[in-house]
N, CA, C and O atoms as CSV, one atom per row, in Angstrom:
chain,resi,resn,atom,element,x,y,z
A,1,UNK,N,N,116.029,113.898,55.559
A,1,UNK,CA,C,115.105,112.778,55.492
A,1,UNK,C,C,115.631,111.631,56.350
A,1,UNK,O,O,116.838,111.546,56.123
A,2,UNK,N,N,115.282,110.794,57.160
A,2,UNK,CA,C,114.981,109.714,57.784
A,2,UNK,C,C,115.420,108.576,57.132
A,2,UNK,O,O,114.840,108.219,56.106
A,3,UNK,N,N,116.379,107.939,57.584
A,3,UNK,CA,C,116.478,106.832,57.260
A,3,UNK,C,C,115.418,105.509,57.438
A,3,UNK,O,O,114.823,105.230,58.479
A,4,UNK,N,N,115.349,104.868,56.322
A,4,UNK,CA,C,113.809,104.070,56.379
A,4,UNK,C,C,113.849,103.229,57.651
A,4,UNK,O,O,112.864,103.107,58.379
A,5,UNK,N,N,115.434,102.458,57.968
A,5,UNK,CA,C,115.486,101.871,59.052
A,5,UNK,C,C,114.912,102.176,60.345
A,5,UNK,O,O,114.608,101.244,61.089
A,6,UNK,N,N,114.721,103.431,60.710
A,6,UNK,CA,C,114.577,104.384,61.814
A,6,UNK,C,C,112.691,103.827,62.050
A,6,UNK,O,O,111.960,104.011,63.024
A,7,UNK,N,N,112.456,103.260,60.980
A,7,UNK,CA,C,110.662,103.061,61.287
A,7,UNK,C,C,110.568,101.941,61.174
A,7,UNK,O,O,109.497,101.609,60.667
A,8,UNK,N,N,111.388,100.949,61.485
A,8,UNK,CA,C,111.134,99.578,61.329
A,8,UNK,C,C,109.976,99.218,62.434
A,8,UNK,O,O,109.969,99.764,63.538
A,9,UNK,N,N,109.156,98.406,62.100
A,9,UNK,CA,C,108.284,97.812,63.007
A,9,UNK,C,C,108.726,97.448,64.277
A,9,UNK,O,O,107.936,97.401,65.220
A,10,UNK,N,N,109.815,97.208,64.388
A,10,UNK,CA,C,110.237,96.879,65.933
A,10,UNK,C,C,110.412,97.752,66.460
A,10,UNK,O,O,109.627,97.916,67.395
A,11,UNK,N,N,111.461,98.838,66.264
A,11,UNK,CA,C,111.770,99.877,66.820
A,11,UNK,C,C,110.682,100.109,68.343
A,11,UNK,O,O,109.599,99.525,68.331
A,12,UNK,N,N,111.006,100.847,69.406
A,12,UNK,CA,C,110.644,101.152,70.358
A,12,UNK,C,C,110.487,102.812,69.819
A,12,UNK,O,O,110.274,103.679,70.667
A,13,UNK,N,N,110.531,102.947,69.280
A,13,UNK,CA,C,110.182,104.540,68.966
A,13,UNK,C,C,108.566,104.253,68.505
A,13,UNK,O,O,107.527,104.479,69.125
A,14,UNK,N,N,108.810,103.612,67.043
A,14,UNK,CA,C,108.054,103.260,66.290
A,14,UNK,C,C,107.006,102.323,66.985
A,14,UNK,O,O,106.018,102.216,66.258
A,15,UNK,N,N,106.903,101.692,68.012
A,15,UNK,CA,C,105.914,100.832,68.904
A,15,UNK,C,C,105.211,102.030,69.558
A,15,UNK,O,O,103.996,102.214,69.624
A,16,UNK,N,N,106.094,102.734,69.982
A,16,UNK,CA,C,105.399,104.121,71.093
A,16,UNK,C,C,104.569,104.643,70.759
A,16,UNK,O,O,103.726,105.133,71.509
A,17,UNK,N,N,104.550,104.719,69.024
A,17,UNK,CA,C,103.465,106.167,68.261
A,17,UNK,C,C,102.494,104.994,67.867
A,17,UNK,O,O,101.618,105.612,67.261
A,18,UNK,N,N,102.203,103.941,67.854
A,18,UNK,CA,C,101.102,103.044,67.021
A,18,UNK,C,C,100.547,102.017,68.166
A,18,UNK,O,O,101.203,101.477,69.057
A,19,UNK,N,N,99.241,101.911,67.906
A,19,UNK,CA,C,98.902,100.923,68.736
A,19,UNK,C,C,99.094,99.338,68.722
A,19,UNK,O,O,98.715,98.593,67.818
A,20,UNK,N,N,99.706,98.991,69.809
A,20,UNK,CA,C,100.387,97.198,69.552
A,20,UNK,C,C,99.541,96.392,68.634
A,20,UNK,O,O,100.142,95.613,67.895
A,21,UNK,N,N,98.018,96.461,68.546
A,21,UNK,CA,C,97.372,95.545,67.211
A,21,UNK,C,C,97.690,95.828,65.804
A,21,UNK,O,O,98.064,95.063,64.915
A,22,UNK,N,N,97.404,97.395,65.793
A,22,UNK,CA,C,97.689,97.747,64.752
A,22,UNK,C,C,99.224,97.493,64.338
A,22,UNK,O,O,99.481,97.187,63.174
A,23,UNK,N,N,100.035,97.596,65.108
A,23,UNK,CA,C,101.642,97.255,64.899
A,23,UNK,C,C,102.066,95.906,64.540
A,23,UNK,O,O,103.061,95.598,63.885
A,24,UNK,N,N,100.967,94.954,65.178
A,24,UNK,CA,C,101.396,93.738,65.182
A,24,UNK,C,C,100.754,93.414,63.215
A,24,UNK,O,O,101.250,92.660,62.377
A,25,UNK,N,N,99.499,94.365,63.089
A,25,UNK,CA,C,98.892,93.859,61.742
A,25,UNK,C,C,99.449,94.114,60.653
A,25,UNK,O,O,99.516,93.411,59.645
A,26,UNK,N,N,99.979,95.437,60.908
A,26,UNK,CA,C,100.949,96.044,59.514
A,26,UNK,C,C,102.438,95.025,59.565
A,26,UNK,O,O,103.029,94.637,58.558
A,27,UNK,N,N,102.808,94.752,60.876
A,27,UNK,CA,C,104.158,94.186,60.604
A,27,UNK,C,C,104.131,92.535,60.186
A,27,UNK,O,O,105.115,91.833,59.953
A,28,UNK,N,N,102.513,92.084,60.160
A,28,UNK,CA,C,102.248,90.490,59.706
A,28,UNK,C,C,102.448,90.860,58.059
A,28,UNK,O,O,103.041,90.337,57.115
A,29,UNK,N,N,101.497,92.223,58.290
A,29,UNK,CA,C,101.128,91.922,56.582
A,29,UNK,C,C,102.320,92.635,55.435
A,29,UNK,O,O,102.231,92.603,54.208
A,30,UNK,N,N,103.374,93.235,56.217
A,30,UNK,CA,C,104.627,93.805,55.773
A,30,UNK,C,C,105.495,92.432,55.598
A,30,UNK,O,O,106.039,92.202,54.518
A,31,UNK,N,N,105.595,91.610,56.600
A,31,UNK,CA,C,106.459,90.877,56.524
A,31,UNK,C,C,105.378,89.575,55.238
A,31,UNK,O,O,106.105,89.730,54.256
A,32,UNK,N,N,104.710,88.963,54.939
A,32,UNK,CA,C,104.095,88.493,53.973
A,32,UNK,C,C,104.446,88.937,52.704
A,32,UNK,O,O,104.999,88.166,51.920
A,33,UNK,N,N,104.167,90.194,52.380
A,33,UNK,CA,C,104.032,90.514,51.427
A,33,UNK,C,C,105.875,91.013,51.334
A,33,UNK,O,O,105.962,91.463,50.191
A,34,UNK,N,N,106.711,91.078,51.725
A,34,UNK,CA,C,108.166,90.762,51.630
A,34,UNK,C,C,108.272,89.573,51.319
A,34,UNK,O,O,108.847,89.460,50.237
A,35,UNK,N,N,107.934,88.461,51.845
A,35,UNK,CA,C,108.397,87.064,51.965
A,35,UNK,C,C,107.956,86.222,50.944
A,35,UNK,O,O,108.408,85.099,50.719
A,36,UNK,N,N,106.719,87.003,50.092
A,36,UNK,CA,C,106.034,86.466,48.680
A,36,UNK,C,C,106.945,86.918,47.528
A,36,UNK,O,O,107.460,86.155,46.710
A,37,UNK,N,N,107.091,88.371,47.567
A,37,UNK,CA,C,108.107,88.892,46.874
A,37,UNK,C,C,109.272,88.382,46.709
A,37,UNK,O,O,109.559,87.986,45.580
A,38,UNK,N,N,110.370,88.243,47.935
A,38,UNK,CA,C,111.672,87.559,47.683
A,38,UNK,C,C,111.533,86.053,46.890
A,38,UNK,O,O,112.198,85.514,46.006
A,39,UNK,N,N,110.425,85.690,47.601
A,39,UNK,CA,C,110.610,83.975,46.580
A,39,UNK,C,C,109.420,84.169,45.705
A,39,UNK,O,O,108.384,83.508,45.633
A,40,UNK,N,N,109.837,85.305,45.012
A,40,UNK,CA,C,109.550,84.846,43.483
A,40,UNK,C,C,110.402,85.853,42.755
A,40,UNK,O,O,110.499,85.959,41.532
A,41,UNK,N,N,110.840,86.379,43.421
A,41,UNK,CA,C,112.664,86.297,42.483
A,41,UNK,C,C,113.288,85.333,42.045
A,41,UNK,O,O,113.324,84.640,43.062
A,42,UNK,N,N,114.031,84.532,40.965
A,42,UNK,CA,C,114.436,83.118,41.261
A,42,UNK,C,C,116.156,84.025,41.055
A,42,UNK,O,O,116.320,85.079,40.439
A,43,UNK,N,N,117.023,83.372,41.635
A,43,UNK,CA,C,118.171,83.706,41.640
A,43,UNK,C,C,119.097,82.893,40.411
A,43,UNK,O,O,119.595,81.796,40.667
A,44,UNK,N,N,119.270,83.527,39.092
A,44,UNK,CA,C,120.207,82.496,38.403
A,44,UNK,C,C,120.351,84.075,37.503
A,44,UNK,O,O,119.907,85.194,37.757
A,45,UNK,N,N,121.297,83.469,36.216
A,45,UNK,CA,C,121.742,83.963,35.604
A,45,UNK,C,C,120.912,84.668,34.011
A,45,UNK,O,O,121.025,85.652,33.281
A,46,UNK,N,N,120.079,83.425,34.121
A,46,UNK,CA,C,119.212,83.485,32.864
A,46,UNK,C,C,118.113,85.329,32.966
A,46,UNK,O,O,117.626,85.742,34.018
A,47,UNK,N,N,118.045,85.787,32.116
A,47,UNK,CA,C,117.130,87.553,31.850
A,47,UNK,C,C,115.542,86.742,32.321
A,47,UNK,O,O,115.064,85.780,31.721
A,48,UNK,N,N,115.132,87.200,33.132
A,48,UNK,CA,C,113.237,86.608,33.086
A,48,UNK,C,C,112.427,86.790,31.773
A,48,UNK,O,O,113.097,87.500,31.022
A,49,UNK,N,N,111.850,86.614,31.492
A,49,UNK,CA,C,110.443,86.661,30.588
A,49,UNK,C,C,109.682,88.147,30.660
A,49,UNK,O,O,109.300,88.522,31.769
A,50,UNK,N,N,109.526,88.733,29.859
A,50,UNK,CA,C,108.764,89.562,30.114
A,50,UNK,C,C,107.720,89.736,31.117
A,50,UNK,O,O,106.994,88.760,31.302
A,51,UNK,N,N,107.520,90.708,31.748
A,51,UNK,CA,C,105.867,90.248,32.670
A,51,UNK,C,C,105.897,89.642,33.843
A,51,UNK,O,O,104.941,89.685,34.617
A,52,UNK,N,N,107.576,88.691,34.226
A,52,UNK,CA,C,107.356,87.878,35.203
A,52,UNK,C,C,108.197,88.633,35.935
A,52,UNK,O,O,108.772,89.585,35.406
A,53,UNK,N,N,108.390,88.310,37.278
A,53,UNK,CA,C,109.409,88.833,38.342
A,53,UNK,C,C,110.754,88.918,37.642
A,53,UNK,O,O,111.093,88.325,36.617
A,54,UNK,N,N,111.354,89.642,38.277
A,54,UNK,CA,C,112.889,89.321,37.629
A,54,UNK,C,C,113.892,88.584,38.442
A,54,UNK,O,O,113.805,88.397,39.655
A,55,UNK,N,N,114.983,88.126,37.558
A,55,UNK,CA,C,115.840,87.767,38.169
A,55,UNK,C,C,116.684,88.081,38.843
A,55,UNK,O,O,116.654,89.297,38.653
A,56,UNK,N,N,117.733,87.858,39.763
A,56,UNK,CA,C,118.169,88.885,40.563
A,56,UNK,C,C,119.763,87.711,40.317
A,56,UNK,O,O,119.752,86.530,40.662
A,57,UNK,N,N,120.647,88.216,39.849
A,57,UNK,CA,C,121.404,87.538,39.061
A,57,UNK,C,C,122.952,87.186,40.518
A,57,UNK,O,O,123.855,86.353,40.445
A,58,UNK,N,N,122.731,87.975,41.396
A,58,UNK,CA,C,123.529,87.809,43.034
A,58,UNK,C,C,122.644,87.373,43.887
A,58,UNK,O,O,122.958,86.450,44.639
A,59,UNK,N,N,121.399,87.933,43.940
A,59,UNK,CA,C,120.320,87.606,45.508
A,59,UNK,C,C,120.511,89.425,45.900
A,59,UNK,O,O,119.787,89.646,46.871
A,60,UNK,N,N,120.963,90.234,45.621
A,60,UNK,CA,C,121.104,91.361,45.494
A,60,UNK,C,C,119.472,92.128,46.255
A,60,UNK,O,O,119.060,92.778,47.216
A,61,UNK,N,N,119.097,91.547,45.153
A,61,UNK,CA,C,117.584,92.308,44.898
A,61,UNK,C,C,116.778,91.743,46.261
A,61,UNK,O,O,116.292,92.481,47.118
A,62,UNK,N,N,116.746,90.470,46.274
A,62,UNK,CA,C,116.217,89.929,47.397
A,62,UNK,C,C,116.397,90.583,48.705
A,62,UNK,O,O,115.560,90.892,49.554
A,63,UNK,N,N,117.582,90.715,48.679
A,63,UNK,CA,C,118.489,91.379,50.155
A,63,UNK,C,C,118.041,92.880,50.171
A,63,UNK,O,O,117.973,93.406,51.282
A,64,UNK,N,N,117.728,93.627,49.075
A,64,UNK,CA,C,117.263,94.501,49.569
A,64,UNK,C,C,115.902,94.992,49.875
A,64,UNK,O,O,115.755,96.178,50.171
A,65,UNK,N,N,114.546,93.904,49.813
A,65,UNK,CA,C,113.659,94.333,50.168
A,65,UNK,C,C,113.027,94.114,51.849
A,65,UNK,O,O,113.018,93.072,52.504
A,66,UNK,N,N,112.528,95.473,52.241
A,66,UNK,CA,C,112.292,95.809,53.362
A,66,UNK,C,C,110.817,96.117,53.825
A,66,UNK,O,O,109.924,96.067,52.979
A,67,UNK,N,N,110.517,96.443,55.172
A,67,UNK,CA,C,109.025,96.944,54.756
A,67,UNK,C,C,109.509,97.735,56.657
A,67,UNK,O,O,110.331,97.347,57.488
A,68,UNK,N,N,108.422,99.051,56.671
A,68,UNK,CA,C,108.714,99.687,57.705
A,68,UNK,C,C,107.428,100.353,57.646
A,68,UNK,O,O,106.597,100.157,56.759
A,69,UNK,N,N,107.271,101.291,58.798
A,69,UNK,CA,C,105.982,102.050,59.267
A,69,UNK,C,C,106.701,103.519,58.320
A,69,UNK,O,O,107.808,104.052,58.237
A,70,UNK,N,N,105.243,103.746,57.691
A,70,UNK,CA,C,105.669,104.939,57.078
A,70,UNK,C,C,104.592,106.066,57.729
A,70,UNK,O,O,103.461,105.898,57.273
A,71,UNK,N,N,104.683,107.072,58.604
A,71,UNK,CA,C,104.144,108.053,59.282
A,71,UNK,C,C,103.218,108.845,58.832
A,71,UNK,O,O,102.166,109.004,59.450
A,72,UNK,N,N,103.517,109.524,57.555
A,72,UNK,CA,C,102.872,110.299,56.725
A,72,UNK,C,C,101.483,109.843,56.328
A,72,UNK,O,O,100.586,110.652,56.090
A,73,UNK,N,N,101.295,108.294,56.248
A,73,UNK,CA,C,100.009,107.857,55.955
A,73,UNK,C,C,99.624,106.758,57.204
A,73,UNK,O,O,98.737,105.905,57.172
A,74,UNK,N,N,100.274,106.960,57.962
A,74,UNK,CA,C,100.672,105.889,58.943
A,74,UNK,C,C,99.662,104.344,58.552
A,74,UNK,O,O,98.538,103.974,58.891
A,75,UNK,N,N,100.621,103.823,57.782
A,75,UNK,CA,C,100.761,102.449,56.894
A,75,UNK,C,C,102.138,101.543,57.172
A,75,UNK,O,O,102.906,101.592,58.133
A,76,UNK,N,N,102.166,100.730,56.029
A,76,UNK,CA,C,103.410,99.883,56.094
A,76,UNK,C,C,103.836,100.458,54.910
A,76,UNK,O,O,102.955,100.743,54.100
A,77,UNK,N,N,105.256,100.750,54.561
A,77,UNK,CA,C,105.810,100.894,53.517
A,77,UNK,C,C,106.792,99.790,53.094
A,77,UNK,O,O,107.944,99.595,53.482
A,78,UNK,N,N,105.936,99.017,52.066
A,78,UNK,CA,C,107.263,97.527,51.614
A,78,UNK,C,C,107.447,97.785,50.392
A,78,UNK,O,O,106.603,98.088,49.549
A,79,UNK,N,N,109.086,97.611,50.231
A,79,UNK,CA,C,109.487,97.317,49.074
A,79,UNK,C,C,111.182,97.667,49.111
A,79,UNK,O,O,111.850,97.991,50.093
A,80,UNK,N,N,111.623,97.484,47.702
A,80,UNK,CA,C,113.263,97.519,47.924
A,80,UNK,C,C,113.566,99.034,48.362
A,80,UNK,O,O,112.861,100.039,48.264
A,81,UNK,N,N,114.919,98.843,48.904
A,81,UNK,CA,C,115.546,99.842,49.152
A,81,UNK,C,C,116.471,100.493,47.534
A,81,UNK,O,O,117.200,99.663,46.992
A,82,UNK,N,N,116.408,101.491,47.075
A,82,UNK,CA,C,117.460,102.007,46.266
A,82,UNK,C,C,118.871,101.618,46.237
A,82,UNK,O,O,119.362,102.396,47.055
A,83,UNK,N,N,119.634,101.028,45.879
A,83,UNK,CA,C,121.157,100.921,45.480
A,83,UNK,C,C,121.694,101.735,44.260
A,83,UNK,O,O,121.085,102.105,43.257
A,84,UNK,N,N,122.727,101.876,44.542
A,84,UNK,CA,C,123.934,102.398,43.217
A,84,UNK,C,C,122.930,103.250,42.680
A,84,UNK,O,O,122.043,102.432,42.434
A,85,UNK,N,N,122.416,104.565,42.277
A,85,UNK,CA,C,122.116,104.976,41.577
A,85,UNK,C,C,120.204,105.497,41.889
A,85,UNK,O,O,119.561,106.436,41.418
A,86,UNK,N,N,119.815,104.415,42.848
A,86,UNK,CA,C,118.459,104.418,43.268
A,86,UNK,C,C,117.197,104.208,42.093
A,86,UNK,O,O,116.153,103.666,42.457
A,87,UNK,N,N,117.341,104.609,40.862
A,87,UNK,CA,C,116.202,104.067,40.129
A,87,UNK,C,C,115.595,102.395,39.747
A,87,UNK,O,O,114.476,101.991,39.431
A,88,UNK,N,N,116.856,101.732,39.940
A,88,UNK,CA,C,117.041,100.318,39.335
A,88,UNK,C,C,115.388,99.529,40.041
A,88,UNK,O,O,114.546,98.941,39.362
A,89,UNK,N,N,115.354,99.703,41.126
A,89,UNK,CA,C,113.910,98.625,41.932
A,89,UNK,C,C,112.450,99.200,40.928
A,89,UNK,O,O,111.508,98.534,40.498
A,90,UNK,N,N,112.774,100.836,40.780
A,90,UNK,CA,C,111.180,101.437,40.182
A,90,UNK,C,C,111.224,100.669,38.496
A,90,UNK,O,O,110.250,100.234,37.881
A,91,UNK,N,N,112.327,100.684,38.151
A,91,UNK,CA,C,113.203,100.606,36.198
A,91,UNK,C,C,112.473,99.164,36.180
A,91,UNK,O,O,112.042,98.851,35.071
A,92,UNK,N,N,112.226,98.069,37.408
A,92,UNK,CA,C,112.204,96.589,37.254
A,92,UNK,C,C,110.869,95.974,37.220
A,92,UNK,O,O,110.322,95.014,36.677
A,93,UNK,N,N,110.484,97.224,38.276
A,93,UNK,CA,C,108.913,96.943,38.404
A,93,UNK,C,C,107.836,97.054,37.573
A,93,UNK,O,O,106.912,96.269,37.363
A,94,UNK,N,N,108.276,99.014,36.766
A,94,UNK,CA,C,107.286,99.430,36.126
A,94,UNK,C,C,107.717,99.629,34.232
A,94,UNK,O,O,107.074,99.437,33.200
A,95,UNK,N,N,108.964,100.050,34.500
A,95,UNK,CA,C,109.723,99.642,32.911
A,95,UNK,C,C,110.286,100.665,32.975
A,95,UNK,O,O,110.312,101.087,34.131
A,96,UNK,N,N,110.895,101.457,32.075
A,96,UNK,CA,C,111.368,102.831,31.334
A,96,UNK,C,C,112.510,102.442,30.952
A,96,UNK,O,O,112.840,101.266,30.797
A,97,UNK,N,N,113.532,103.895,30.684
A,97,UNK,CA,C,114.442,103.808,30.001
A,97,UNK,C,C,115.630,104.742,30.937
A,97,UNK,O,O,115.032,105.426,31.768
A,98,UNK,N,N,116.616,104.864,30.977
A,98,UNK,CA,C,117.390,104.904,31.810
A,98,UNK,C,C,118.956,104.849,31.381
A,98,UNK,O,O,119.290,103.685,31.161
A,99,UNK,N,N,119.955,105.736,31.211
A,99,UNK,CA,C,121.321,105.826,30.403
A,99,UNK,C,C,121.123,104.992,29.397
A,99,UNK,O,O,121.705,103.915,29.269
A,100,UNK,N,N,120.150,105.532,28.508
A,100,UNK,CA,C,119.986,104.625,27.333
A,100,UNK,C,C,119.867,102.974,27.140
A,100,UNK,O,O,119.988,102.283,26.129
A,101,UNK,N,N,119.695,102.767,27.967
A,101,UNK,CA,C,118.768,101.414,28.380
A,101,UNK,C,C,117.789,101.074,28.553
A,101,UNK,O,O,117.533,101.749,29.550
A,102,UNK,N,N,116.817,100.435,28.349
A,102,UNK,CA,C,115.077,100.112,27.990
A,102,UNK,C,C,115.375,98.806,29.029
A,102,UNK,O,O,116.292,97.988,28.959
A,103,UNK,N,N,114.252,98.899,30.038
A,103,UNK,CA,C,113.499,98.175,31.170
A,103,UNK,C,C,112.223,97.951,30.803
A,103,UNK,O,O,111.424,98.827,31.134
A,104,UNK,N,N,111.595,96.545,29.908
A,104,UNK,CA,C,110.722,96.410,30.253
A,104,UNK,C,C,109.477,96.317,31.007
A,104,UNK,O,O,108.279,96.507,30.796
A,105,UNK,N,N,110.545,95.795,32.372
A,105,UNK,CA,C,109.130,96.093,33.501
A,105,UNK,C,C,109.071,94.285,34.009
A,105,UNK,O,O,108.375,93.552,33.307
A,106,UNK,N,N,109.653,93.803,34.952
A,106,UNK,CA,C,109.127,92.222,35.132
A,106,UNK,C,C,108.620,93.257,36.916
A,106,UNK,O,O,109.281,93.971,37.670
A,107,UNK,N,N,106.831,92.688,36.912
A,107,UNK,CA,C,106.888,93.732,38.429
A,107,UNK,C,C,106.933,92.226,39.407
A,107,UNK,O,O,106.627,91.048,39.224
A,108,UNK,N,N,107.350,92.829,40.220
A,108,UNK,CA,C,107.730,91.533,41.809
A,108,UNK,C,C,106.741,92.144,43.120
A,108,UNK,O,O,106.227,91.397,43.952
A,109,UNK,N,N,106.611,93.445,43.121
A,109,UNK,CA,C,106.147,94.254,44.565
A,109,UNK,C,C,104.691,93.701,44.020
A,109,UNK,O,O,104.204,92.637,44.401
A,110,UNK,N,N,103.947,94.776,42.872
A,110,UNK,CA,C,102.905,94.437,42.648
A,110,UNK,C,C,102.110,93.277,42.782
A,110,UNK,O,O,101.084,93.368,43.457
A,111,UNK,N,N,102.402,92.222,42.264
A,111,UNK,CA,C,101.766,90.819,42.535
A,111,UNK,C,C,102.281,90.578,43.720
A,111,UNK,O,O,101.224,90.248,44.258
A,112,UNK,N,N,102.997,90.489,44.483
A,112,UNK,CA,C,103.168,90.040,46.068
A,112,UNK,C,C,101.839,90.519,46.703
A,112,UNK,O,O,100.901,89.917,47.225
A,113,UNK,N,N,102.154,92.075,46.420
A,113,UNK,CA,C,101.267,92.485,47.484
A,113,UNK,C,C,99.734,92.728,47.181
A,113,UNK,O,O,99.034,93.442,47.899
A,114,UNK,N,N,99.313,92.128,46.150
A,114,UNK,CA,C,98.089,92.247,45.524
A,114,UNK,C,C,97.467,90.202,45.745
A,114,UNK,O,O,96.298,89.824,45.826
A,115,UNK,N,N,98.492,89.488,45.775
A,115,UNK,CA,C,98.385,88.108,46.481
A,115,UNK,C,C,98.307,87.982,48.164
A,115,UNK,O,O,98.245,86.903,48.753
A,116,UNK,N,N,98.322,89.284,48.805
A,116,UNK,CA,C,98.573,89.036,49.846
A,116,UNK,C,C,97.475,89.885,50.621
A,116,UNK,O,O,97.127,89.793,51.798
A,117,UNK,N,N,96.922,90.946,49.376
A,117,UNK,CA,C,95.846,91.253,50.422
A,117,UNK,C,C,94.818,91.173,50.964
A,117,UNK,O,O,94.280,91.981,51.721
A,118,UNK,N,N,94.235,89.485,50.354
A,118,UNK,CA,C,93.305,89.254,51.501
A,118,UNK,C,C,93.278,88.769,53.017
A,118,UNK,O,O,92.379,88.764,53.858
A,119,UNK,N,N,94.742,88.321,53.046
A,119,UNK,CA,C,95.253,88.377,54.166
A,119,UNK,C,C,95.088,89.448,55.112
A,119,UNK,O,O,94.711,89.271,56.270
A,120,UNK,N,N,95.468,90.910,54.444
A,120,UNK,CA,C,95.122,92.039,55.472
A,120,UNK,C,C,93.973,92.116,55.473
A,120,UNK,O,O,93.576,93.119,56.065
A,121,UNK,N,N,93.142,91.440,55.030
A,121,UNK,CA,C,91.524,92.097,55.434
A,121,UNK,C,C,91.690,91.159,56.409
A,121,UNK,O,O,91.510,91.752,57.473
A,122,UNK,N,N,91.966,89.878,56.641
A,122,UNK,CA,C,91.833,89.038,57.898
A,122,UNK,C,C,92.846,89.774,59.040
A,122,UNK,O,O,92.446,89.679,60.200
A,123,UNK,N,N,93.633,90.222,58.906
A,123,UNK,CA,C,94.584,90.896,59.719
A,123,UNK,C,C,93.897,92.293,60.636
A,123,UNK,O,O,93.924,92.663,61.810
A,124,UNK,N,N,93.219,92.849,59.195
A,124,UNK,CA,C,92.498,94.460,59.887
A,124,UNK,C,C,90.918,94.809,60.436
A,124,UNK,O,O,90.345,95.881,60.635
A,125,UNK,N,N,90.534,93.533,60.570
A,125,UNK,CA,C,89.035,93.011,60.507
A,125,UNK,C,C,88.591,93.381,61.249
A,125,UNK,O,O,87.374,93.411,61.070
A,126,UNK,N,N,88.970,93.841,62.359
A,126,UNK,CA,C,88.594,94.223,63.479
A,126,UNK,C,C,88.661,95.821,63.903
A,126,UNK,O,O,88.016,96.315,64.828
A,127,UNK,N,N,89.275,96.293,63.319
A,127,UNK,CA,C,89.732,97.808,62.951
A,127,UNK,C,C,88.676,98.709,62.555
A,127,UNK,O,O,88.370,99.808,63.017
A,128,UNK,N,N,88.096,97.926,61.459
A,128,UNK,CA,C,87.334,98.262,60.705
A,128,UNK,C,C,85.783,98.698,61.208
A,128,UNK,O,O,85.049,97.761,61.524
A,129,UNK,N,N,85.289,99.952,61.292
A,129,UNK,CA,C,83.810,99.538,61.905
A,129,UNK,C,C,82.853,99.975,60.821
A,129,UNK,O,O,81.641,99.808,60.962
């Protein structure tokens, strides 16, 4: 498997296979919907509230969200990258349980990118016939 980096929107690989509007629209509305997400992480020590984003108790969490061209549906794919173990970003978003630990669920991706997509309709407007 491919490292996610390998499809970053810039890439010259990744420019070659997509057309420059379309490249330029997914990588507006990738980078938005990253940039809504990270700031509403708040960075401190305190557990969040149920329901709300979580906290990211280093900036950890922040640092790892990304967004890249994903091929298979040829889209944008945003959201964190996996660390230590890889379940922890899905455990935060959606809830479960995990070495006997219970994750409520504070989601951060979801509302970013559900605040952000009327933006891509202004972004893909033209695409569209």
């Amino acid at each position: 498997m491919a490292a996610a980096s390998e499809w970053f929107l810039d890439r010259a690989e990744v420019a070659a296979r997509i057309d420059p509007a379309v490249r330029k629209a997914l990588s507006k509305f990738g980078a938005y919907v990253r940039q809504r997400a990270r700031t509403s992480i708040r960075t401190r020590k305190a557990v969040a509230a149920p329901g709300s984003p979580p906290s990211s108790h280093d900036g950890t969490l922040k640092r790892l969200i990304f967004f890249a061209f994903d091929p298979a549906t040829a889209s944008v794919a945003i959201g964190p990258t996996p660390a230590k173990g890889g379940e922890a970003p899905a455990l935060l978003e959606y809830g479960g349980t995990s070495g006997g630990r219970h994750y409520r669920g504070n989601p951060f991706m979801t509302p970013a990118f559900e605040a952000e997509l009327p933006r891509a309709a202004d972004e893909f407007r033209d695409f569209i016939q």
